[in-house]
Z-matrix of the N, CA and C atoms (Angstrom, degrees):
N
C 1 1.452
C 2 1.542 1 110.96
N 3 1.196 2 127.39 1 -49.17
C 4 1.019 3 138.80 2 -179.39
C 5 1.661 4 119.93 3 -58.02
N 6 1.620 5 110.64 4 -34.18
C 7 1.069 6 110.41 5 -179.48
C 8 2.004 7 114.15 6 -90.97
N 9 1.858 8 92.74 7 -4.88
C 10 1.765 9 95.51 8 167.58
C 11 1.545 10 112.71 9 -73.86
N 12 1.611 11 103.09 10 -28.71
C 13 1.251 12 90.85 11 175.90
C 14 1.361 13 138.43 12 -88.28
N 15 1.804 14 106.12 13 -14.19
C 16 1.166 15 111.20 14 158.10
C 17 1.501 16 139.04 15 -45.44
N 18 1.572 17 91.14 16 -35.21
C 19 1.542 18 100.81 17 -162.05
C 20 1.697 19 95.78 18 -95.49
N 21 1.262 20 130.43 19 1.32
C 22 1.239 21 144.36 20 -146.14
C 23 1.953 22 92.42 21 -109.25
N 24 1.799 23 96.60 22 -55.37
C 25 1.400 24 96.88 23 159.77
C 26 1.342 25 144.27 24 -83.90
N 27 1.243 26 106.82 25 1.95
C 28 2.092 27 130.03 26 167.07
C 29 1.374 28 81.55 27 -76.06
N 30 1.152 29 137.00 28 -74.03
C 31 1.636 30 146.32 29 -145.67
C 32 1.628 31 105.40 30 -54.44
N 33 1.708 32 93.13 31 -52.23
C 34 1.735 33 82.20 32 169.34
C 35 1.414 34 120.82 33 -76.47
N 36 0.906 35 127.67 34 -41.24
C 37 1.483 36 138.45 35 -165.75
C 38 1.532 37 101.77 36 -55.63
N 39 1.555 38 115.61 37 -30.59
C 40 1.602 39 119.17 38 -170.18
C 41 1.564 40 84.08 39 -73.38
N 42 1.878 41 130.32 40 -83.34
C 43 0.998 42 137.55 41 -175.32
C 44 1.127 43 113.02 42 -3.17
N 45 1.678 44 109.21 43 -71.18
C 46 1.430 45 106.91 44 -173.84
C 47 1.582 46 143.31 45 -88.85
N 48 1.025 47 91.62 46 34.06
C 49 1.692 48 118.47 47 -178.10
C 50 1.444 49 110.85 48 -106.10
N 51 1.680 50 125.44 49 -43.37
C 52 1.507 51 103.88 50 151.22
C 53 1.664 52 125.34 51 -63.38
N 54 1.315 53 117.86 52 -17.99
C 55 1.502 54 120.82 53 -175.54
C 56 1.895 55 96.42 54 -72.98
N 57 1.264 56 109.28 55 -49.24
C 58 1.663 57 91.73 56 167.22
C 59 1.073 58 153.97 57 -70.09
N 60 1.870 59 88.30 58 -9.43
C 61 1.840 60 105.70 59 -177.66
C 62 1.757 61 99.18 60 -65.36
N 63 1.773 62 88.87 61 -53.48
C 64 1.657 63 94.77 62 178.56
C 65 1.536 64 118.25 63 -41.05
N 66 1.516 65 112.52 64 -61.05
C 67 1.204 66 109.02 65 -161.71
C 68 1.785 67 116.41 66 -65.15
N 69 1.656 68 112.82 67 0.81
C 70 0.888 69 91.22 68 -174.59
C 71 1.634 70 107.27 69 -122.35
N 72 1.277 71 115.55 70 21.55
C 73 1.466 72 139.96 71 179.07
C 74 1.750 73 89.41 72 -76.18
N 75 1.663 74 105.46 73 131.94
C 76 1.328 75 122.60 74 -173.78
C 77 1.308 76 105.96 75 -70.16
N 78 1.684 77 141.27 76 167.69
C 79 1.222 78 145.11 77 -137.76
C 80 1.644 79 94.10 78 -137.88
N 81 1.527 80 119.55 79 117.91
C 82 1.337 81 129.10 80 171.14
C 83 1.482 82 107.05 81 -16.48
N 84 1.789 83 106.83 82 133.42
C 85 1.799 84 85.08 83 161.24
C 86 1.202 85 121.58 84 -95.47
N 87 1.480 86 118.11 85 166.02
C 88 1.396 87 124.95 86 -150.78
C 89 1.554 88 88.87 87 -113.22
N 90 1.655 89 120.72 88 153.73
C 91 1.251 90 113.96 89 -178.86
C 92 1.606 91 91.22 90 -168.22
N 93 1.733 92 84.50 91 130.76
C 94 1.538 93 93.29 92 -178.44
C 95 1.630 94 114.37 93 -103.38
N 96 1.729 95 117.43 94 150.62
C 97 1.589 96 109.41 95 -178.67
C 98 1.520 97 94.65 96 -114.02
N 99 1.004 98 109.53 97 105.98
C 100 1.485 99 107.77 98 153.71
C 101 1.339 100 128.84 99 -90.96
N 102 1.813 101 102.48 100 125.40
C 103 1.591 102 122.90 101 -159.98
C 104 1.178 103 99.46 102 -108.79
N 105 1.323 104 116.37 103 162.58
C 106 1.892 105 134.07 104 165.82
C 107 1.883 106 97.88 105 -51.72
N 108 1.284 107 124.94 106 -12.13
C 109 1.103 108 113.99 107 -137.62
C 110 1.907 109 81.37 108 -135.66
N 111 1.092 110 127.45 109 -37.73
C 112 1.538 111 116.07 110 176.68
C 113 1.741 112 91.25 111 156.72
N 114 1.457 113 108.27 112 171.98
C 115 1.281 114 116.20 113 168.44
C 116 1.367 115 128.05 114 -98.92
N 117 1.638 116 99.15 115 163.34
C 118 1.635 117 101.26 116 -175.62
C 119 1.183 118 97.55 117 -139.13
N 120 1.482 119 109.12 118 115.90
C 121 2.006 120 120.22 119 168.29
C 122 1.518 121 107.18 120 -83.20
N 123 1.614 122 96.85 121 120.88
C 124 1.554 123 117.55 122 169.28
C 125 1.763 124 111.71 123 -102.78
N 126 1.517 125 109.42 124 127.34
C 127 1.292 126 122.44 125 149.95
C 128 1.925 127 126.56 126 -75.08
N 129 1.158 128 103.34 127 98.61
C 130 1.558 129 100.32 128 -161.91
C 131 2.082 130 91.12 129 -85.68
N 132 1.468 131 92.88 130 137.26
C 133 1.726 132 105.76 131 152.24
C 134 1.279 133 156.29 132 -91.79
N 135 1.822 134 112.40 133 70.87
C 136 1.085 135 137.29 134 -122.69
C 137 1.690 136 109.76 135 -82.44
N 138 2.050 137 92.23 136 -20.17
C 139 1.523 138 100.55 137 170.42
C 140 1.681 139 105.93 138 -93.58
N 141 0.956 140 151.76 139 42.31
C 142 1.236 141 149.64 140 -176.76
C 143 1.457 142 102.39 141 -160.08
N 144 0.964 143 126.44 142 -43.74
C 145 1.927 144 121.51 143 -176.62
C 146 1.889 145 93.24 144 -115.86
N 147 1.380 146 121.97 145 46.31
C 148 1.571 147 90.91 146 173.55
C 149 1.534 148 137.78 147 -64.00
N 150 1.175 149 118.43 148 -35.48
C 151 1.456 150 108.85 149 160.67
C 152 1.122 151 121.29 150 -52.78
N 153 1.735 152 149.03 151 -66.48
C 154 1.460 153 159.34 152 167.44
C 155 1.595 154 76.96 153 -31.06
N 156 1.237 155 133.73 154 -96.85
C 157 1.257 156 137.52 155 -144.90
C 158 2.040 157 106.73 156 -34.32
N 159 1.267 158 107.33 157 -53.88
C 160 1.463 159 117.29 158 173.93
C 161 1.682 160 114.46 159 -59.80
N 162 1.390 161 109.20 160 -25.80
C 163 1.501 162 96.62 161 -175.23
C 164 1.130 163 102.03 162 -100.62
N 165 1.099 164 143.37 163 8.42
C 166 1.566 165 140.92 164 -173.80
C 167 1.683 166 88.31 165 -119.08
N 168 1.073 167 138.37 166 -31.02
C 169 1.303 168 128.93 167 171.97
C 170 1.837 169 108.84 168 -77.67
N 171 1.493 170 112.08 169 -42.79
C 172 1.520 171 103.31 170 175.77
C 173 1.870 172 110.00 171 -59.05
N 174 1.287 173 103.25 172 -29.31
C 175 1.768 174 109.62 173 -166.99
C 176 1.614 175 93.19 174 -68.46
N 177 1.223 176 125.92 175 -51.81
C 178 1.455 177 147.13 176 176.75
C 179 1.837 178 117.30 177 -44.35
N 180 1.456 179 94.29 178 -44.65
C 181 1.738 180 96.66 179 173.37
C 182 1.739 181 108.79 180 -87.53
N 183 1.360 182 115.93 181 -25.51
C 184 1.234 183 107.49 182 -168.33
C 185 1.571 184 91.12 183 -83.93
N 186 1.216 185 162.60 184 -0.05
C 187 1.276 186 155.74 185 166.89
C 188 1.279 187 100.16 186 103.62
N 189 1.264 188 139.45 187 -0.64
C 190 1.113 189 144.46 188 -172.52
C 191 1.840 190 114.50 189 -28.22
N 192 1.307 191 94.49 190 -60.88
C 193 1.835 192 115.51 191 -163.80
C 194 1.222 193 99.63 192 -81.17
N 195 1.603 194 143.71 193 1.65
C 196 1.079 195 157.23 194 -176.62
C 197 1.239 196 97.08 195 -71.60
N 198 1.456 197 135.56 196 145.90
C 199 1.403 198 154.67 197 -157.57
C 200 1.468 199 107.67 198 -2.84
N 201 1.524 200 109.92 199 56.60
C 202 1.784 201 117.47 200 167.25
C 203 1.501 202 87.54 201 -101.50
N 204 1.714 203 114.22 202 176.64
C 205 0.860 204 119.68 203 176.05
C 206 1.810 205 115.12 204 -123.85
N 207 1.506 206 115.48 205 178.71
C 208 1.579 207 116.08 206 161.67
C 209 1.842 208 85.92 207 -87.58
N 210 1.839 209 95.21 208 128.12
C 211 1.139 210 110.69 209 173.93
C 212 1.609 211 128.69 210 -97.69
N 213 1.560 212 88.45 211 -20.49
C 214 1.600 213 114.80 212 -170.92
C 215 1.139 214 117.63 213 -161.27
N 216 1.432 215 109.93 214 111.28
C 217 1.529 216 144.28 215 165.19
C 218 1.024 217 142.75 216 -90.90
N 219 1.083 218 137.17 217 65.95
C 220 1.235 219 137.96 218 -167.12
C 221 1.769 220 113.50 219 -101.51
N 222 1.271 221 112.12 220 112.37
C 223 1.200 222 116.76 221 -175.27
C 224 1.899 223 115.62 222 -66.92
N 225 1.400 224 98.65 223 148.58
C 226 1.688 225 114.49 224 -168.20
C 227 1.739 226 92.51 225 80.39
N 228 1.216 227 145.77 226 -52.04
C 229 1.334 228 117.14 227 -174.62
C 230 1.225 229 134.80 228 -131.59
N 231 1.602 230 133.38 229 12.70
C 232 1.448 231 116.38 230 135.16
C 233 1.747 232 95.71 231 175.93
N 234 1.434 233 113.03 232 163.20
C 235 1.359 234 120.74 233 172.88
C 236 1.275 235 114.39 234 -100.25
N 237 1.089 236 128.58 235 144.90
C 238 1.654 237 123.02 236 -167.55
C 239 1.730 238 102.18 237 -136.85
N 240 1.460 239 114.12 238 166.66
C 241 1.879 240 105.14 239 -157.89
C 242 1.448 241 68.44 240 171.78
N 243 1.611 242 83.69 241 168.55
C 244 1.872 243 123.70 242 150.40
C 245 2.241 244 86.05 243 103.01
N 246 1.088 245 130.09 244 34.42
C 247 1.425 246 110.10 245 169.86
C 248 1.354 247 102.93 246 -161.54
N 249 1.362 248 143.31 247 32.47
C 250 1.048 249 154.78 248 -144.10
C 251 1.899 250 118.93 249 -169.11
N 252 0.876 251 128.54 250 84.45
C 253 1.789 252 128.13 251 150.30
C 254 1.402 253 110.95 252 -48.38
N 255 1.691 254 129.75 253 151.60
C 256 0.802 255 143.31 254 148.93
C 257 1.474 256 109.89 255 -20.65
N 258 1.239 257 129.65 256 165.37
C 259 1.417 258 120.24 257 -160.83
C 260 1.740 259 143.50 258 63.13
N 261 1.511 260 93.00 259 -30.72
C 262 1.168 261 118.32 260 -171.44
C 263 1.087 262 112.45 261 66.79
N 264 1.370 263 110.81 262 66.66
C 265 1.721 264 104.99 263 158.93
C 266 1.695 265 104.39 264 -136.49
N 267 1.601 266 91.17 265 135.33
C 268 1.251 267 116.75 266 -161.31
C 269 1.726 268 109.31 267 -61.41
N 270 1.229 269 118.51 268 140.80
C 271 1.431 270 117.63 269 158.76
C 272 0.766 271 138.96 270 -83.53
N 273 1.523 272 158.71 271 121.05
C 274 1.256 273 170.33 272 -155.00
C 275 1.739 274 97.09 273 -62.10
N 276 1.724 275 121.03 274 109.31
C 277 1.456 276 114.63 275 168.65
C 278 1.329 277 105.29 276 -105.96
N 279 1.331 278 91.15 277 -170.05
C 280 2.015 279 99.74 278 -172.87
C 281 1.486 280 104.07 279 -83.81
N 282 1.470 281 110.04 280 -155.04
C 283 1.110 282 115.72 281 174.83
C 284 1.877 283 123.05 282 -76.47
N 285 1.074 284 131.03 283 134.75
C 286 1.287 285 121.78 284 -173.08
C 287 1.190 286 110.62 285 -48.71
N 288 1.842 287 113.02 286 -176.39
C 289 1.758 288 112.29 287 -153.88
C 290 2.191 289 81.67 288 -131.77
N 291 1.043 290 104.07 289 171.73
C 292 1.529 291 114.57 290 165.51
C 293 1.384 292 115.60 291 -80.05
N 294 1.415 293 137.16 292 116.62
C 295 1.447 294 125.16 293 146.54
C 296 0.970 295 96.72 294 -12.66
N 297 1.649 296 112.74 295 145.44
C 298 1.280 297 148.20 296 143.36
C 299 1.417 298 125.42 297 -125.61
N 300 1.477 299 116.08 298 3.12
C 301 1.371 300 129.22 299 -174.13
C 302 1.419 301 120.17 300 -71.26
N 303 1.734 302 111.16 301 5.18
C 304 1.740 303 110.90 302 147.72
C 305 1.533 304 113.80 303 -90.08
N 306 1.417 305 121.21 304 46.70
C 307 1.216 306 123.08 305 167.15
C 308 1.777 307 126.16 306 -91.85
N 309 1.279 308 115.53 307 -0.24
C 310 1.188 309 136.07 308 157.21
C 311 1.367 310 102.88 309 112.07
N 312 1.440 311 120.83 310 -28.05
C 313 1.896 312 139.49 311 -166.27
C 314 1.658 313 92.99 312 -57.51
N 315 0.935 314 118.00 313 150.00
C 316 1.756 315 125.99 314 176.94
C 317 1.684 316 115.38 315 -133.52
N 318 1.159 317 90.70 316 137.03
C 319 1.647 318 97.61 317 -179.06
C 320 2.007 319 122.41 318 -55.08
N 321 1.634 320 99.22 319 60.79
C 322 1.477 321 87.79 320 -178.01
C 323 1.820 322 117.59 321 -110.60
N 324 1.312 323 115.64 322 167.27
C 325 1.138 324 107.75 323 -155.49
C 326 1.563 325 129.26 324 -43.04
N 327 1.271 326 164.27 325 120.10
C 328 1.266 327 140.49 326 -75.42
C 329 1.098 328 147.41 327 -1.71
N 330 1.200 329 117.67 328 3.88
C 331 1.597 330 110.76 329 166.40
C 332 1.579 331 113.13 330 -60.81
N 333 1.228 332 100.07 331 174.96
C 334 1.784 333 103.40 332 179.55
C 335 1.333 334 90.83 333 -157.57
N 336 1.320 335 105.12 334 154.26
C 337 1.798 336 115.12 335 -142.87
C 338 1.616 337 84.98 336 -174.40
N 339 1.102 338 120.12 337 125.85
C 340 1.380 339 140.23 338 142.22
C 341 1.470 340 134.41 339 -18.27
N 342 1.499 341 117.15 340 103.84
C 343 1.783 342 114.72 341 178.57
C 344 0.834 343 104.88 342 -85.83
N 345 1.892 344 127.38 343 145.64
C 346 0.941 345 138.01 344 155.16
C 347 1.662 346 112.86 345 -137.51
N 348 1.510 347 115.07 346 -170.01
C 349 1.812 348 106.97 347 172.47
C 350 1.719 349 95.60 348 -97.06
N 351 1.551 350 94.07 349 -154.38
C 352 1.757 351 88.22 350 -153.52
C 353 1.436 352 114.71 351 -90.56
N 354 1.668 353 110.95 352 14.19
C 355 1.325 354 114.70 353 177.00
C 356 1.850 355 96.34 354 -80.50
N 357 1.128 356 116.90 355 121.62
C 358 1.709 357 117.39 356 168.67
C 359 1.580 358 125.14 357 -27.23
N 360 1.270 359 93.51 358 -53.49
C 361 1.454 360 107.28 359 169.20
C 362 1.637 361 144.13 360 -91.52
N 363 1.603 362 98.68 361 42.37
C 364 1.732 363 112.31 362 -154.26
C 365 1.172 364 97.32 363 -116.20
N 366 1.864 365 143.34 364 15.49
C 367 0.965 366 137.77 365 166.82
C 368 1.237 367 113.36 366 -57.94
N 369 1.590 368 101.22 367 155.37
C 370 1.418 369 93.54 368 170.48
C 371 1.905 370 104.12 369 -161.66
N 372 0.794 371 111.43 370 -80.93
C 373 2.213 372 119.73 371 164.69
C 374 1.638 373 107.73 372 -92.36
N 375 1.361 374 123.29 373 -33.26
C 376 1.862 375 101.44 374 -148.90
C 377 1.311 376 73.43 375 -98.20
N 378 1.672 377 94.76 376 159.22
C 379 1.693 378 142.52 377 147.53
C 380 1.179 379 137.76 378 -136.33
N 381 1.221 380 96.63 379 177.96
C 382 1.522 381 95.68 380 -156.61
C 383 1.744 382 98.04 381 -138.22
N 384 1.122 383 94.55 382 139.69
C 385 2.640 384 105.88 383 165.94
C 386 1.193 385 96.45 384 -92.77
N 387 1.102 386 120.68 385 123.81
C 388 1.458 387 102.05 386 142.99
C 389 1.405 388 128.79 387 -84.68
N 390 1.550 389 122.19 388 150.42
C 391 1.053 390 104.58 389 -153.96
C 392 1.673 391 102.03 390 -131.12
N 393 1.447 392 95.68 391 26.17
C 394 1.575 393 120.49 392 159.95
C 395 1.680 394 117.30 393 -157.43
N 396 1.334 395 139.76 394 164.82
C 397 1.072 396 141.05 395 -166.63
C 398 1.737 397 98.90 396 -72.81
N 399 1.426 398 120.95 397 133.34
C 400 1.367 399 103.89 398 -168.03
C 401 1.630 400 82.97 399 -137.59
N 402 1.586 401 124.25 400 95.46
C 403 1.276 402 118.51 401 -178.99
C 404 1.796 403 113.46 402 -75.59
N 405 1.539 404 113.83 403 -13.22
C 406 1.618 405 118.17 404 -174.25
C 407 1.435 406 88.27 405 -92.42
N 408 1.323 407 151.40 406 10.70
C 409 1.567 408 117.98 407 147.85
C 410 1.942 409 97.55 408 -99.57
N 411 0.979 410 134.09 409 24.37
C 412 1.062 411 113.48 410 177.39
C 413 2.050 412 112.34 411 -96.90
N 414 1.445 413 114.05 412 156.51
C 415 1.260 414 107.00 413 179.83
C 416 1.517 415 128.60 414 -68.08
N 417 1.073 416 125.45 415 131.43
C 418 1.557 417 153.02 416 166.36
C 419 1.551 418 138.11 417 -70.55
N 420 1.236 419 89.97 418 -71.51
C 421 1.519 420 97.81 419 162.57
C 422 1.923 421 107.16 420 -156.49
N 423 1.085 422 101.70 421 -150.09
C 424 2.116 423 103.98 422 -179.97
C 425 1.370 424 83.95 423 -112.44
N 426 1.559 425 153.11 424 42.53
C 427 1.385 426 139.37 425 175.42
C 428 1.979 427 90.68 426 -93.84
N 429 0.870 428 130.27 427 150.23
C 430 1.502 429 149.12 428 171.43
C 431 2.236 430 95.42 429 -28.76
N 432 1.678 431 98.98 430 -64.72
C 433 1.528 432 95.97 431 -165.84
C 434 1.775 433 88.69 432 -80.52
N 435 0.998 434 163.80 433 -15.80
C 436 1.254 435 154.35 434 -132.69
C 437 1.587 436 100.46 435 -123.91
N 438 1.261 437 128.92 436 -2.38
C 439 1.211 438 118.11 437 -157.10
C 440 2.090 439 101.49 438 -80.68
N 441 1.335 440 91.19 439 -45.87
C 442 1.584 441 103.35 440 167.79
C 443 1.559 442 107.26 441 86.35
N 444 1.094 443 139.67 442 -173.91
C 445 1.906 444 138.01 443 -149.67
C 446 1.534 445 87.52 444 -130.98
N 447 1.159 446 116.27 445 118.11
C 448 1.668 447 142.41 446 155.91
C 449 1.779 448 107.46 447 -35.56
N 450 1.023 449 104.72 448 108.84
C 451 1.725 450 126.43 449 162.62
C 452 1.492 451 119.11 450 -86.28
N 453 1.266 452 106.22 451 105.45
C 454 1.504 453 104.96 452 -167.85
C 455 1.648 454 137.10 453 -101.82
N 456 2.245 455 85.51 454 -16.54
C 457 1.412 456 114.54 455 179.19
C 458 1.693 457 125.28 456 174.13
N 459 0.956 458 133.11 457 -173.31
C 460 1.383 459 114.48 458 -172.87
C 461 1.630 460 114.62 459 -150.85
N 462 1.612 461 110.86 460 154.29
C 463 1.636 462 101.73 461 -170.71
C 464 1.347 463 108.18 462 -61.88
N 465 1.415 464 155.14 463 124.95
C 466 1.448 465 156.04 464 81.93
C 467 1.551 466 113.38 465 27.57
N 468 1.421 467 98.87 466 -67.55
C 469 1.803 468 105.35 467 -162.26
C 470 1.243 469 93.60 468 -155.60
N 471 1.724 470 118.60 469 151.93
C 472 1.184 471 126.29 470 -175.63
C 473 1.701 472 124.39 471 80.71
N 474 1.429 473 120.59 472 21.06
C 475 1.085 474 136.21 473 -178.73
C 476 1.834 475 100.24 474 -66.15
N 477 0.914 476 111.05 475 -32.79
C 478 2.048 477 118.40 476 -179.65
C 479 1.737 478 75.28 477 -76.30
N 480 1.300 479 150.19 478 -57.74
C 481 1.432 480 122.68 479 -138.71
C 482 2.042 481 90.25 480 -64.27
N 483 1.598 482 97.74 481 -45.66
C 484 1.579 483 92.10 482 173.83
C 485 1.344 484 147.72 483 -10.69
N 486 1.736 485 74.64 484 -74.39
C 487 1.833 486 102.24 485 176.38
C 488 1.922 487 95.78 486 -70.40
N 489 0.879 488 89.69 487 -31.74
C 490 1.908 489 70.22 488 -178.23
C 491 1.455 490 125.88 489 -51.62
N 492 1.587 491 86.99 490 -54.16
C 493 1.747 492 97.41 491 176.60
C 494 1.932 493 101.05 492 -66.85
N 495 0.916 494 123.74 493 -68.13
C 496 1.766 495 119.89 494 164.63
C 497 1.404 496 105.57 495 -14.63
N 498 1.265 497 138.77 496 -38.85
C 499 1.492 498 136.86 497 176.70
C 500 1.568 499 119.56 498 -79.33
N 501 1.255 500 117.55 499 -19.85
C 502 1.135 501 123.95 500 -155.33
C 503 1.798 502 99.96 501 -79.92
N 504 1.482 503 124.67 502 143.30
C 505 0.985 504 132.93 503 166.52
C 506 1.347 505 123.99 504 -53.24
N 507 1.632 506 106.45 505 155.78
C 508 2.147 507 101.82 506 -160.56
C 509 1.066 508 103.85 507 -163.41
N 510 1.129 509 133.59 508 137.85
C 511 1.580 510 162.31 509 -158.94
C 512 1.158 511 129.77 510 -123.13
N 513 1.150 512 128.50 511 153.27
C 514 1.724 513 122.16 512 168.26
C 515 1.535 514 113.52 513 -88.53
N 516 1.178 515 114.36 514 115.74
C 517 1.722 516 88.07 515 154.83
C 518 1.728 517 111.97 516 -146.05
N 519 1.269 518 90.48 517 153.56
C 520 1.474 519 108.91 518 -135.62
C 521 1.730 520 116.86 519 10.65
N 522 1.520 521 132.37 520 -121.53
C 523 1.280 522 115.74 521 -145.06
C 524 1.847 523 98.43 522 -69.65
N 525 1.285 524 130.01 523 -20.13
C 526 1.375 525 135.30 524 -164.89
C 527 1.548 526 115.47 525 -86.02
N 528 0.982 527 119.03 526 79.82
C 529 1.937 528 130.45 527 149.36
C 530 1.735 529 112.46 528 -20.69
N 531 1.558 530 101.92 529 151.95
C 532 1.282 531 100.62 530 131.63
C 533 1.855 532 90.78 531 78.90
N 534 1.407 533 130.71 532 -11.78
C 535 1.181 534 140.81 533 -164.82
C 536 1.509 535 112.97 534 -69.21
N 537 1.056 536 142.14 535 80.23
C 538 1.511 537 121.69 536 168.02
C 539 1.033 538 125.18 537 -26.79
N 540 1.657 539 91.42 538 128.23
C 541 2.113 540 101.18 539 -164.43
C 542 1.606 541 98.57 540 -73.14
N 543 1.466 542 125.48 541 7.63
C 544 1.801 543 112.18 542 -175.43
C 545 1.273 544 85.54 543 -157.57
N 546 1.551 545 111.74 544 119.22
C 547 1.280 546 127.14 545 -175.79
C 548 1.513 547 116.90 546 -42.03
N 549 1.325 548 136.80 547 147.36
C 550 1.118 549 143.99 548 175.42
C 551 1.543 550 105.54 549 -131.31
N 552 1.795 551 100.21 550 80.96
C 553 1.415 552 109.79 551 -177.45
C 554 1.915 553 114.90 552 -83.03
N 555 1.354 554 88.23 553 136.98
C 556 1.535 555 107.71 554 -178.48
C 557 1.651 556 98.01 555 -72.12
N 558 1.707 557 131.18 556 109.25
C 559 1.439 558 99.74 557 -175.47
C 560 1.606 559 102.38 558 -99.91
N 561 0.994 560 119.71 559 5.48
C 562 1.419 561 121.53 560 178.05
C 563 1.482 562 123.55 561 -164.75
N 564 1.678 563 130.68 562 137.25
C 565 1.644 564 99.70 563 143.90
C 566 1.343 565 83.70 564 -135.11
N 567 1.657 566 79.75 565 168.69
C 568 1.601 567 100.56 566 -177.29
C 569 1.829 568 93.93 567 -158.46
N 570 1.315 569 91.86 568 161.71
C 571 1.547 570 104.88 569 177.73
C 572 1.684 571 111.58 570 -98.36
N 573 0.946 572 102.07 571 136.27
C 574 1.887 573 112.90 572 -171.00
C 575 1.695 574 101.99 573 -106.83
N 576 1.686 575 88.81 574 162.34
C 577 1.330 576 101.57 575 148.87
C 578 1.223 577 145.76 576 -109.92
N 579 0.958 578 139.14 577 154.37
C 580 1.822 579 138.80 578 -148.89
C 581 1.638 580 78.80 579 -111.73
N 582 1.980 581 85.75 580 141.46
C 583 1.892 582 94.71 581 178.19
C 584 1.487 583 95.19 582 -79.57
N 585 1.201 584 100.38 583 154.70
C 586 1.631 585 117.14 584 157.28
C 587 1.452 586 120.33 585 -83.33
């Protein structure tokens, strides 16, 4: 008898030792964008994109994304921001970050994933929502075109503030497309806390 219950209390004791690893694994951070136009709460994925996740949170505490704008809109597939002032003049970012876009996360409609040019590794401040499932920016292989745009986290709440700005009218001016003809200023992000 004694030894049913031994093994009865090994048995639990094993069980509940992954239930505490979990419970005590830290909680995505949450980060809000406040737009001219309303806010959008992001859940960032800090175990799957940790670098992207840290530089978009360091860009985020230093005020960085503070009065940038959505620069590019293109309706059916995503709004893009974070490197741009009113006027359109670009801000000076740091040094670029590493792909991370073999992290398994895929570019579907709210996700937000990292802009860069067509070197893989040229991120640096802008992003982008998508604001439809976009399986051709997602990663492929490590070949130059295959590498695909880093997914770092996804809207929570405020998916309509999205589509709003996605609706908004857009212009060319000079080499930049796709521009909303009336600024759609970012007036803040910052990272929050979730109630208990």
């Amino acid at each position: 008898m004694f030894r049913l219950l031994l093994i009865a209390a090994v048995a639990s004791a094993t069980i509940s030792v992954p239930a505490a690893e979990k419970a005590a694994k830290p909680a995505n951070p949450r980060v809000r964008i406040t737009t001219s136009l309303g806010a959008i709460e992001l859940e960032l994925d800090a175990g799957r994109a940790p670098e992207t996740v840290k530089n978009f949170l360091n860009y985020a505490r230093a005020g960085y994304y503070n009065g940038t704008i959505f620069h590019r809109v293109i309706p059916g597939f995503m709004i893009q921001g974070g490197g741009f002032t009113p006027g359109l003049k670009q801000k000076p970012a740091r040094a670029p970050i590493k792909n991370e876009a073999d992290n398994g996360l895929q570019n579907r409609a709210g996700a937000i994933a990292m802009a860069r040019t067509p070197d893989p590794h040229s991120a640096t401040a802008q992003f982008f929502i998508n604001t439809v499932d976009n399986p051709l920016l997602d990663h492929r292989d490590k070949s130059f075109m295959g590498w695909g745009y880093c997914v770092f986290g996804r809207v929570v709440r405020g998916m309509e503030v999205v589509k709003k700005i996605e609706a908004v009218p857009t212009t060319t001016i000079g080499p930049l497309e796709n521009v909303p003809a009336k600024d759609v200023v970012i007036r803040k992000v910052e990272q929050i806390r979730l109630a208990k």
